[in-house]
C-alpha positions in Angstrom: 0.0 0.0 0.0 1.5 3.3 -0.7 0.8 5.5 2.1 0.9 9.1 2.4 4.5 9.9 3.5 5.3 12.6 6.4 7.1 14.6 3.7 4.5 15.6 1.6 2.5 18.7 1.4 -1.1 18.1 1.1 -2.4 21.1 -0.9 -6.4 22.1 0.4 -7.9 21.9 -2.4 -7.4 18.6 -4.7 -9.5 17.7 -7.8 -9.4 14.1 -7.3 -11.7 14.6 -4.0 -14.2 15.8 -6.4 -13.3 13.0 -8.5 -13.8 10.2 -5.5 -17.2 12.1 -4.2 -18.8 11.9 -7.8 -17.5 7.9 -7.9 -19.6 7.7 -4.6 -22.5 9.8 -5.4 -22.6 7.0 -8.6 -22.3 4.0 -5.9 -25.5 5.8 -4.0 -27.3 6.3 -7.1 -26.9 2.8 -8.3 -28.5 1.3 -5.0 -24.7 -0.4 -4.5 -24.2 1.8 -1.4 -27.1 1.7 1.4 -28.2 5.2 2.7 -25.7 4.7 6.1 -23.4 3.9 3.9 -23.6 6.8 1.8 -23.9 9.3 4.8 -21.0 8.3 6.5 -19.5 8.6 3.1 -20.7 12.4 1.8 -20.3 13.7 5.1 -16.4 13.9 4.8 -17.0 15.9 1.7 -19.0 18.6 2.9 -22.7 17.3 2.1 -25.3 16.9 4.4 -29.2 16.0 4.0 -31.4 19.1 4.6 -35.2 18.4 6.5 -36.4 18.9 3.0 -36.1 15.1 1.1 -33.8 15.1 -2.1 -31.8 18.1 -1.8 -28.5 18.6 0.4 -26.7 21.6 1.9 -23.0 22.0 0.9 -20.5 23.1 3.5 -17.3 25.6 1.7 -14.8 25.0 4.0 -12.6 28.4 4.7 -9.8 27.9 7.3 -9.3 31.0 9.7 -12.5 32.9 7.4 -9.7 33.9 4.7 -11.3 34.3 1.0 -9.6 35.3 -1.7 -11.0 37.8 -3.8 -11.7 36.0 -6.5 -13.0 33.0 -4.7 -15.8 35.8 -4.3 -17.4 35.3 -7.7 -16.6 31.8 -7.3 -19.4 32.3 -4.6 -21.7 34.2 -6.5 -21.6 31.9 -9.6 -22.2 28.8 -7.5 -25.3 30.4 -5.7 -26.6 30.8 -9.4 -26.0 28.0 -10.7 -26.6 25.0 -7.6 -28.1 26.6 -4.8 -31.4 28.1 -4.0 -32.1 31.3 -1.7 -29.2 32.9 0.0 -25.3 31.6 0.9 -24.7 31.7 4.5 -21.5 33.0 7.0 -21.7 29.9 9.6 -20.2 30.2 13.2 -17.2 28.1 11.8 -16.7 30.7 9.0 -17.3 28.5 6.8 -20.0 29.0 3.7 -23.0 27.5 2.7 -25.4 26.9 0.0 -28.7 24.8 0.5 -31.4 23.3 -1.5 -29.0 21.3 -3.8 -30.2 18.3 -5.6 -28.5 15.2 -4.7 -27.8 14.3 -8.3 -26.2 17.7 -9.2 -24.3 17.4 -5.9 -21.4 16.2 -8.4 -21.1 18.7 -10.0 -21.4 21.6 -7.7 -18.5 19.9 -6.0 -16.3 19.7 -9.5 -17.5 23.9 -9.8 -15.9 24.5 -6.7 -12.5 22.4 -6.4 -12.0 23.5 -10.0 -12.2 27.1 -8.7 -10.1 27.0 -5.9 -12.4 26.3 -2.8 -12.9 22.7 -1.0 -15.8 21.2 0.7 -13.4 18.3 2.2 -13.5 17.9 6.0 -15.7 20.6 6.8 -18.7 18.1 7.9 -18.3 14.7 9.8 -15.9 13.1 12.6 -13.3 15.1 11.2 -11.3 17.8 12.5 -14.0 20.4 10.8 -12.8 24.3 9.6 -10.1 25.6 11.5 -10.8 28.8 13.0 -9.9 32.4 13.9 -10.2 35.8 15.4 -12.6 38.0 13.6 -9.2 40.8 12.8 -6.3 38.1 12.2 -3.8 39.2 10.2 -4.4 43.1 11.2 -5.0 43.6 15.1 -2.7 46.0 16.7 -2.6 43.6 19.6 -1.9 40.2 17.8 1.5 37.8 18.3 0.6 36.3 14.9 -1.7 36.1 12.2 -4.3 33.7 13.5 -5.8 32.8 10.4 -2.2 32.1 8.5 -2.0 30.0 11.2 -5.4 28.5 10.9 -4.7 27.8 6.9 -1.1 25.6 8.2 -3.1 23.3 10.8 -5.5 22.5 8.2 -3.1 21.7 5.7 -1.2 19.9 7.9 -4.0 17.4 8.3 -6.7 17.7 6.0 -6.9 13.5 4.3 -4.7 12.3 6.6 -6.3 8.5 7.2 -6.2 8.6 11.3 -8.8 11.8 11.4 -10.9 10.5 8.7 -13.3 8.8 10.9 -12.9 9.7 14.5 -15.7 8.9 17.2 -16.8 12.3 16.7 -15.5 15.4 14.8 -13.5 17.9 16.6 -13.0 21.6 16.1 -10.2 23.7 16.4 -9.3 27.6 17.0 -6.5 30.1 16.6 -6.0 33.1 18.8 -3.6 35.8 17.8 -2.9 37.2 21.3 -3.9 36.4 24.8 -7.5 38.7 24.6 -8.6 35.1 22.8 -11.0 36.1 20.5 -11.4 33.1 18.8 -12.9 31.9 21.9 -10.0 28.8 23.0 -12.7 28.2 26.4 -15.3 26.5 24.0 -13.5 24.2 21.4 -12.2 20.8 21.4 -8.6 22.4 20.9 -7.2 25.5 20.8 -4.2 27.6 20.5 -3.4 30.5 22.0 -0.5 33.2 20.5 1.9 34.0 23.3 5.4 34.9 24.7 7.1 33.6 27.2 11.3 34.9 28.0 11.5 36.4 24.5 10.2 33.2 22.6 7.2 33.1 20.6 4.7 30.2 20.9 1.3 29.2 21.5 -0.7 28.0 24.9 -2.6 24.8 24.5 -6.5 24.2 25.4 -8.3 20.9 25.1 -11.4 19.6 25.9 -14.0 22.3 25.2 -17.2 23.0 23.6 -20.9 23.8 23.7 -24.2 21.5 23.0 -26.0 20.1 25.8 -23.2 19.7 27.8 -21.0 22.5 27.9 -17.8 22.4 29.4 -15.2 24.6 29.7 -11.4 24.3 27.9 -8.4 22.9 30.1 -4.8 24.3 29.7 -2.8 21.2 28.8 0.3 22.8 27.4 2.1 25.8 29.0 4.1 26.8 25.8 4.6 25.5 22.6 7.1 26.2 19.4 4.8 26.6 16.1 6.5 23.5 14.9 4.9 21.6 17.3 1.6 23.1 16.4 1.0 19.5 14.0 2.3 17.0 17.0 -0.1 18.9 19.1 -2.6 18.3 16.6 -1.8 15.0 16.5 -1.6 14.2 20.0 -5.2 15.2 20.4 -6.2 12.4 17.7 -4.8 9.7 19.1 -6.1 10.4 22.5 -9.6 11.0 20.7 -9.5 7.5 19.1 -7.4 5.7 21.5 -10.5 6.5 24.5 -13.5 8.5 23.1 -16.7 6.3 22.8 -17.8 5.1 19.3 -20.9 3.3 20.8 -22.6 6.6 22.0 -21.6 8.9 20.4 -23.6 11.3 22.3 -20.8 11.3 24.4 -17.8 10.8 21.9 -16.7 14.3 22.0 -13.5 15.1 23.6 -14.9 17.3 26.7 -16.2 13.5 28.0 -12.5 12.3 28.3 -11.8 15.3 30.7 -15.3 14.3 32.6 -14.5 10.7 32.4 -10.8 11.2 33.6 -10.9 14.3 35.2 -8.9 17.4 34.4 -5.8 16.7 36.4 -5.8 13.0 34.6 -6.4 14.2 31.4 -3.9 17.1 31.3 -1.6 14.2 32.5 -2.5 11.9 29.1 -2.0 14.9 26.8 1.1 15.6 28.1 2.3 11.9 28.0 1.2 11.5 24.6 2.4 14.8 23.1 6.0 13.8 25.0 5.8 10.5 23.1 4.9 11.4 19.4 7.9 15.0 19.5 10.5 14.1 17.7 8.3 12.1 14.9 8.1 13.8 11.4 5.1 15.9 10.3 4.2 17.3 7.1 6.1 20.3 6.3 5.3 23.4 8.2 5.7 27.4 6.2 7.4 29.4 9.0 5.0 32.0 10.7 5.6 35.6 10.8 5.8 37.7 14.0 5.5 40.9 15.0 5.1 42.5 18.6 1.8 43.5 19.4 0.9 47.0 20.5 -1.9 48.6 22.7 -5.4 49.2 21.3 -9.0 48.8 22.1 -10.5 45.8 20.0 -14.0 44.9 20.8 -14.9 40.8 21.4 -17.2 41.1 18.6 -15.8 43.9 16.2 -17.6 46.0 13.8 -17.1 49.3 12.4 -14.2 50.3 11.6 -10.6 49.3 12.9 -7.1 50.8 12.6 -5.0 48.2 11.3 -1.4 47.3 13.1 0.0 48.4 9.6 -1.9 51.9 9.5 -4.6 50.8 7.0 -8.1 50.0 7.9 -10.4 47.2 8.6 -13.8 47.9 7.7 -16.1 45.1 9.8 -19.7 44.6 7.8 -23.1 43.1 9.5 -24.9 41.1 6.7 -28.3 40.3 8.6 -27.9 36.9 9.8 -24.8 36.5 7.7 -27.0 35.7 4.2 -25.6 37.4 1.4 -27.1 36.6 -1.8 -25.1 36.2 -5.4 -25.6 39.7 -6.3 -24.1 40.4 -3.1 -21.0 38.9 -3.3 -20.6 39.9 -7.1 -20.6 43.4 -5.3 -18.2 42.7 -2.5 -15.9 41.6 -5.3 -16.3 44.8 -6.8 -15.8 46.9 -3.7 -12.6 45.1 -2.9 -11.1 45.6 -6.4 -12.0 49.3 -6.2 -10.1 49.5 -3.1 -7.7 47.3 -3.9 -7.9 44.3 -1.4 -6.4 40.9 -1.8 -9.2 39.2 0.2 -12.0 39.3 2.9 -12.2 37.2 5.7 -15.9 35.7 7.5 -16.0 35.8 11.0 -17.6 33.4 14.0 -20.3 36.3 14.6 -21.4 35.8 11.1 -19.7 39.1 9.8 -17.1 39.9 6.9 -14.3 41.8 7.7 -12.7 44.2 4.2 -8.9 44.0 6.0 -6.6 46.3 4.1 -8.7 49.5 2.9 -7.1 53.2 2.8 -8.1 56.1 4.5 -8.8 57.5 1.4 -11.1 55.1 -0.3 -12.8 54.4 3.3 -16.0 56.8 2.8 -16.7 55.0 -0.6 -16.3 51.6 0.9 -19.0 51.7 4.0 -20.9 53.6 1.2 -21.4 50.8 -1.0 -21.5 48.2 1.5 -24.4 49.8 3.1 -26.0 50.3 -0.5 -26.4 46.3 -0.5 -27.7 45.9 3.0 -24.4 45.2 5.1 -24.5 47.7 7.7 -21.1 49.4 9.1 -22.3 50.2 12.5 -20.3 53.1 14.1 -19.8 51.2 17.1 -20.3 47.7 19.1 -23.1 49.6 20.7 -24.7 50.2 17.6 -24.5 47.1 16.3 -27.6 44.3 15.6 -25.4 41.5 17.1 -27.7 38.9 16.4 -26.6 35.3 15.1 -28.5 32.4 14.6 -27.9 28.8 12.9 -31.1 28.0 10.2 -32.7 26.0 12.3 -35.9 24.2 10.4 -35.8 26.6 7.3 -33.4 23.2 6.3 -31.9 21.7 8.9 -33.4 17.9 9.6 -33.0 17.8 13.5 -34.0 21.7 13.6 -37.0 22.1 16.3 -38.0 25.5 16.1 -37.5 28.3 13.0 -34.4 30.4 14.6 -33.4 32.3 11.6 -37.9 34.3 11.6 -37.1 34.7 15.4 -33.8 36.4 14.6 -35.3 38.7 12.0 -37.5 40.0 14.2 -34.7 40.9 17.2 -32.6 42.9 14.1 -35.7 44.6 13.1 -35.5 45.8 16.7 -32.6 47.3 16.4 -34.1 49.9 13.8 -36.3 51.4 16.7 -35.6 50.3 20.0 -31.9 51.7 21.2 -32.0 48.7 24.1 -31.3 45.9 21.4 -28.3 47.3 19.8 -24.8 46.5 21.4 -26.7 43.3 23.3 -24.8 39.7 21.5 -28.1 37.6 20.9 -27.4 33.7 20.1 -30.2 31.7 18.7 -29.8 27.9 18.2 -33.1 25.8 16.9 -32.4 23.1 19.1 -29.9 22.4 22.0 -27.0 21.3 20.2 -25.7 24.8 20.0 -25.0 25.6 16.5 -25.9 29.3 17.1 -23.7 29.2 20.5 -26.8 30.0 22.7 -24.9 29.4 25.8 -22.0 32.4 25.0 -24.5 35.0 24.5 -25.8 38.1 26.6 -29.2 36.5 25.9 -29.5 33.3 24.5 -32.1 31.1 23.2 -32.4 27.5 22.6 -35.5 25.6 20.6 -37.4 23.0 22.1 -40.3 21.0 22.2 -43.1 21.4 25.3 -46.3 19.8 25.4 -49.2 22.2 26.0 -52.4 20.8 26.9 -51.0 17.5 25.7 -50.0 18.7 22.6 -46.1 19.9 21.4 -45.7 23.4 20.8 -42.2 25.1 20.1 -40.4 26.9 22.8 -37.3 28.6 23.6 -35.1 28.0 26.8 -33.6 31.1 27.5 -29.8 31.5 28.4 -28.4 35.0 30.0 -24.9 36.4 30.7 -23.0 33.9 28.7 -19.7 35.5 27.9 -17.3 34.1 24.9 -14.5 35.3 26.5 -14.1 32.9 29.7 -16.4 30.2 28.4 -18.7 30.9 31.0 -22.3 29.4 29.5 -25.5 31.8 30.5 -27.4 31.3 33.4 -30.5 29.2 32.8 -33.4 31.5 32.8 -37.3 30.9 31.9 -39.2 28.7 29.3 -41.1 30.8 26.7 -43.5 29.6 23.6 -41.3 30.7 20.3 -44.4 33.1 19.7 -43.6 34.8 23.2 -39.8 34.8 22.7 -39.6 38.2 21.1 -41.6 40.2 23.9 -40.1 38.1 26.3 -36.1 39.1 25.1 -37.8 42.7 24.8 -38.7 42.8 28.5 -35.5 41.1 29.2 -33.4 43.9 27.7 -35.7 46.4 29.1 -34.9 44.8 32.5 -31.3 45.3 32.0 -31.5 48.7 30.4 -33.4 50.1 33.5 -32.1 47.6 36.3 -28.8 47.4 35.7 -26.3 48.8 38.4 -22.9 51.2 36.9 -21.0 49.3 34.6 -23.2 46.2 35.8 -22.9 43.3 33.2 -25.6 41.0 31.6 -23.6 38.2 33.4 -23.7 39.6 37.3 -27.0 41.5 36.8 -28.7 38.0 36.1 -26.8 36.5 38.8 -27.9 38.8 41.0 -31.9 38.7 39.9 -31.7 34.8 40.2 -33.8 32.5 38.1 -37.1 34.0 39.9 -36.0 37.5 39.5 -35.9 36.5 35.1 -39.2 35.0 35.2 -40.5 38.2 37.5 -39.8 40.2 34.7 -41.6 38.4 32.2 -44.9 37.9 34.7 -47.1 39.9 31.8 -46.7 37.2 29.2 -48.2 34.3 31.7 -51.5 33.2 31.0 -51.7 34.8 28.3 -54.2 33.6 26.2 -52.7 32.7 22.6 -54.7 30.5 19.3 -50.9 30.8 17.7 -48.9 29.1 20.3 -48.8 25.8 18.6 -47.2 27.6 15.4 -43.6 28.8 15.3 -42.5 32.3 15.2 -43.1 33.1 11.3 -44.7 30.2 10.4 -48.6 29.4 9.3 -48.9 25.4 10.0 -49.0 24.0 13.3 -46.1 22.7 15.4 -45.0 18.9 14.4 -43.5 18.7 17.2 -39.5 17.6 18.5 -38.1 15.7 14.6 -37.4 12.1 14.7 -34.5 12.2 12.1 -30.9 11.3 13.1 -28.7 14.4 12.8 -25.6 13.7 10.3 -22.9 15.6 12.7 -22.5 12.4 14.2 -22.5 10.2 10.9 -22.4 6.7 10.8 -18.9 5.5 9.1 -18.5 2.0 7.2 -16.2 -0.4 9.6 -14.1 -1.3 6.9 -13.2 2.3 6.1 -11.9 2.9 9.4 -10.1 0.0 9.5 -8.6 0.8 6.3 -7.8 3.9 7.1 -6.2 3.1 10.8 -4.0 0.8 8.9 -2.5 2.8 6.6 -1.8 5.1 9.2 -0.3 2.5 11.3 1.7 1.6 8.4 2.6 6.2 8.0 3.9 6.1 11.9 5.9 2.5 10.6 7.8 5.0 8.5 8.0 8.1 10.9 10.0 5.2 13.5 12.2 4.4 11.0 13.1 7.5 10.7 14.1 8.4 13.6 15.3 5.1 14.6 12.7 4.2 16.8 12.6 0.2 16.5 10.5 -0.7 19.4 7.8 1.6 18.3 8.1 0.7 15.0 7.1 -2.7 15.5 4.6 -1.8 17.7 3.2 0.5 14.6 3.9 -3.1 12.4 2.3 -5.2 14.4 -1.2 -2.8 15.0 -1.1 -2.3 10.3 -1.1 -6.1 10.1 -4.0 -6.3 12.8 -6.0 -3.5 11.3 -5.5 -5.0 7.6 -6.3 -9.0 9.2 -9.6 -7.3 10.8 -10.7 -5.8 8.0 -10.5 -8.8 5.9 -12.5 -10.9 8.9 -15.3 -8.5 8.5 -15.6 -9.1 5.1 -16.1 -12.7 5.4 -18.5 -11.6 8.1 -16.1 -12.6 11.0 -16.5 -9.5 13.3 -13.7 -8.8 15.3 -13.4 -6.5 18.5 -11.0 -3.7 19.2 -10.2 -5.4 22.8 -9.0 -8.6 20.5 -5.2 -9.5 20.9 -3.8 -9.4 18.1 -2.6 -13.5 18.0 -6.2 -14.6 18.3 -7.0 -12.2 15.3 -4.4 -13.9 13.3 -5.5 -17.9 14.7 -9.2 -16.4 13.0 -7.4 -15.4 9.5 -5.8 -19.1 9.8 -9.3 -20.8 10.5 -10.4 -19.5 7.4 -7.8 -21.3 5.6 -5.1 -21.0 2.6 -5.6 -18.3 0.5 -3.7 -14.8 -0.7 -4.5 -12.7 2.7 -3.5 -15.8 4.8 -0.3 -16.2 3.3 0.4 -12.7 3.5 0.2 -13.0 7.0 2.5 -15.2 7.4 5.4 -13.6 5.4 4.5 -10.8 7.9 5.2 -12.8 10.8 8.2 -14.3 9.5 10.1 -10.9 8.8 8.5 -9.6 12.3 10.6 -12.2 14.1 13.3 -11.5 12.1 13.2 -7.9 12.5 12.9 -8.6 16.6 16.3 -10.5 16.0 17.7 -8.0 14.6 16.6 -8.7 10.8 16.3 -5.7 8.0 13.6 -3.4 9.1 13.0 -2.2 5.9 11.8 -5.7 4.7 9.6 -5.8 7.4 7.9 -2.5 6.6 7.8 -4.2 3.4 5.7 -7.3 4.3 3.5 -4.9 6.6 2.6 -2.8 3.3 2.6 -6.1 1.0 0.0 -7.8 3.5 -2.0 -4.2 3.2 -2.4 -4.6 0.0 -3.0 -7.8 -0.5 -6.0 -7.4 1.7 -7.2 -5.0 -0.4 -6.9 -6.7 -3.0 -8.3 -9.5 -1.9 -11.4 -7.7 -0.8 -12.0 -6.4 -4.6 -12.1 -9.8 -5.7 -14.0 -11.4 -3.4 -12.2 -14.0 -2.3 -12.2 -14.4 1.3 -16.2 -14.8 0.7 -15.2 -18.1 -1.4 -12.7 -19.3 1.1 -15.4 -18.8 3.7 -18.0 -20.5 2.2 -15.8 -23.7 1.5 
């Protein structure tokens, strides 16, 4: 088997990933694949199901929010042409397109990779879009270019075979500085620009994120070189798919490994692990540029406009909801090549940032901008801070319609002076894909029965603050068709209530849970023939969906065990290097068990991971003579050579001979024949 080697640089965007997605899309289509099959398969490439039958959305992936200006019309094209109604900024930064039909999936896929931007890895149990602060690349107070640094980790492990089906995907985030704007409190793994006597570097955070269990981010490393950014990386993969659960993978995501072990344990496993793997190669790492940051006041979520480090200015748009249709981005491409700009970055908060634009040319710019509907508020204060995920409007485990319930709050904004300035976070269930829990007010959709019937709701969240990770306090139970007037009197509360310099966070502490509801006594009993129909809606409330959501897709066995082979038989190669011989027949002996499983499970002998790894090869025996068996045993006969001192390289050899003689095997069919003799 020809495995990836450590050396190479893997490029994001490759036109043979559109190449392998249209060979599956023709597998699906066929009825050769079943429809877990498929999922597990499409997921990896960007394509989910949407709660509307036949039709998928399509993920963009953009690591640290950087596009290219001409990736712009890319955009606006591929809106045309595949999608229908608007594109959409995600939380992740990342772009996406809905209402695609599964048979022209294909196709929009070979649009994009042929222009430049890549769908791979940015859905599944992958590590999804890398992220970054909103300014990377032009805060006064940044180390480093968070979002050059965003771009590096992703290349640095996009298609690698161990991160292809983990138990559950992870995300990861760049800060620039120690402010931590991209949020390191909340994600699975984070780094965090510092320096520490004269030396810069990053801190390390692990074990984070939001959903129904939040949990706060542990420090596991104190300081780290960039080059040990990919080892880091690494370190957090293994640990992931040495001990997260693949059973349940409700609780597969890496914050359960810091509840299950405990902080002090887990710190200690990170460390151990990152200890052992330094030293092995990694794919080649572009050298970072650093500056030393300077003093300025950057807001957590930044609009406006902001001086650049380099004198130059930022110009920080709010597209409603962050939808921006074709015509839209044809005209942000337009605007940046009037003003000269090499590219425009998303942001978490569902923003675009214009990085780059001179003094000069600045009136023009906010001019324009605002001609198409992106406002360029003159401060935070002014700003309709409002982001939401689409809930049902196409999202299949979507409970209530977040996105009508968050055009409503910004139509607020236009005459109530309470709902600028106030971060509202909408999700249209509880897993958190709007980041209810990090907002000043948040809301999450639910079902509650009424009478013995489900109506949508909204449990409401206050004082949650990005910064710290702290998640909002749990506050009162609305009906969606309450949850406008009730965030109304909320802000009202806090407008008039609030002590000097009080904020969201300790005023609601200090009102309590009963205090919340107090304030929203007038909307009790209230007597309402809408409240089974969702904000914005006309038909009445379904009630919770029954679907299975696709972030935790199922994944075919064998391509796991393919794929934890060959990168058994990668780490083979990263020992020889560095003359590592015990651990390279440790990495030997787990190829040959991963390849000898695989080919069990296609005769339909279904192995266990707990299996040692001589019973796995007495079941290969049992099954008799044949190409895989005898494979395996040239594999054992240049392991005990090697352990004697034999040629290592013939035993890497047999490992990658065995490999592919599995696979081969498997194409043919035979072990089904030997089986059924």
């Amino acid at each position: 088997m020809n495995a990836i080697t450590p050396h190479e640089t893997e490029p994001l965007v490759r036109l043979s990933d559109a190449d392998e997605y249209r060979q599956g899309l023709g597998r699906r289509l066929s009825g050769e694949w079943d429809e877990e099959r498929w999922t597990g398969f499409r997921v990896r490439y960007g394509i989910y199901g949407q709660k509307q039958p036949g039709v998928q959305m399509i993920r963009i992936k953009v690591p640290g929010g950087v596009l290219p200006i001409e990736r712009l019309r890319v955009l606006a094209e591929f809106g045309r042409r595949f999608c229908k109604g608007d594109l959409h900024i995600t939380t992740r930064q990342d772009v996406q397109c809905y209402f695609v039909p599964l048979a022209e999936s294909g196709d929009a896929l070979e649009f994009l990779y042929s222009n430049g931007l890549t769908t791979r890895e940015a859905c599944g149990n992958t590590f999804r879009n890398v992220t970054a602060c909103a300014l990377a690349g032009v805060c006064p107070r940044e180390h480093v270019d968070a979002g050059a640094v965003a771009e590096r980790v992703a290349r640095s492990w996009i298609r690698h075979p161990l991160v292809q089906h983990m138990p559950r995907k992870s995300k990861i985030a760049i800060s620039g500085c120690g402010t931590d704007c991209a949020a390191s409190s909340i994600h699975d793994l984070a780094f965090v620009a510092t320096e520490r006597e004269g030396k810069k570097g990053f801190v390390v955070h692990a074990g984070g994120g939001l959903g129904g269990q939040p949990r706060a981010a542990v420090r596991v490393l104190d300081f780290v070189d960039e080059t040990d950014i990919p080892t880091v990386v690494e370190t957090t993969a293994r640990l992931h798919q040495r001990y997260s659960d693949r059973i349940n993978r409700n609780n597969a995501r890496l914050k359960f490994l810091v509840k299950r072990f405990g902080e002090a344990r887990f710190i200690e496993l990170f460390r151990e692990e990152f200890n052992r793997l330094k030293g092995l190669s990694q794919r080649p790492w572009q050298k970072l540029e650093w500056r030393d940051p300077g003093e300025s006041e950057i807001a957590k979520t930044p609009v406006g406009v902001v001086r650049q480090h380099d004198g130059r200015l930022a110009v920080v748009g709010n597209p409603p909801l962050g939808l921006l249709s074709a015509a839209q981005f044809d005209e942000l491409a337009a605007i940046a090549e009037f003003a000269g700009l090499a590219e425009l970055r998303t942001t978490r908060d569902q923003n675009i940032v214009l990085p780059g634009v001179a003094d000069a040319d600045l009136a023009e710019v906010v001019r324009r901008l605002e001609a198409i509907g992106i406002a360029v508020p003159a401060a935070p204060e002014q700003d309709a801070n409002v982001v939401t995920c689409p809930g049902t409007t196409s999202c299949r485990i979507g409970i209530t319609n977040s996105q009508n319930f968050a055009r409503a709050i910004v139509d607020d904004v236009k005459t109530d002076p309470s709902a600028r300035g106030i971060a509202v976070r909408i999700s249209g269930c509880q897993n958190a894909c709007g980041q209810h829990q990090i907002g000043d007010f948040g809301f999450h959709g639910m079902a509650k029965k009424v009478g013995g019937h489900p109506a949508p709701h909204y449990q409401i969240h206050v004082g949650g603050d990005v910064q710290t990770g702290r998640v909002g306090v749990n506050g009162p139970i609305v009906p969606a068709r309450h949850a406008v007037a009730a965030l109304r009197l909320l802000r009202k509360g806090y407008a008039e209530g609030r002590a000097e310099g009080e904020s969201v966070r300790a005023w609601a502490e200090r009102l309590g849970r009963a205090g919340l509801a107090a304030l929203l006594s007038s909307l009790q009993g209230v007597e309402d023939d809408k409240l089974f129909i969702d904000y914005g809606e006309t038909e009445i409330f379904p009630g919770a969906p029954t679907e299975r959501g696709e972030c935790a897709a199922p994944f075919a066995s064998d391509d796991l065990l393919a794929d934890l082979a060959n990168d058994a038989l990668i780490r083979c190669d990263r020992h020889l290097l560095v003359g590592r011989a015990d651990d390279f027949l440790a990495a030997a002996q787990e190829a040959a068990v991963f390849a000898v499983r695989r080919a069990l499970h296609h005769a339909m002998r279904f192995t266990k991971d707990d299996e040692a790894p001589e019973a796995i090869f007495e079941r290969l025996a049992a099954l008799g003579p044949g190409p895989v068996a005898s494979a395996q045993a040239d594999f054992a006969a240049s392991r005990v050579a090697a352990r004697a001192g034999g040629s290592a390289d013939s035993h890497r050899e047999a490992v990658a001979v065995l490999l592919d003689t599995v696979q081969a095997s498997m194409a043919r069919g035979a072990l089904e024949r030997d089986a059924a003799e």
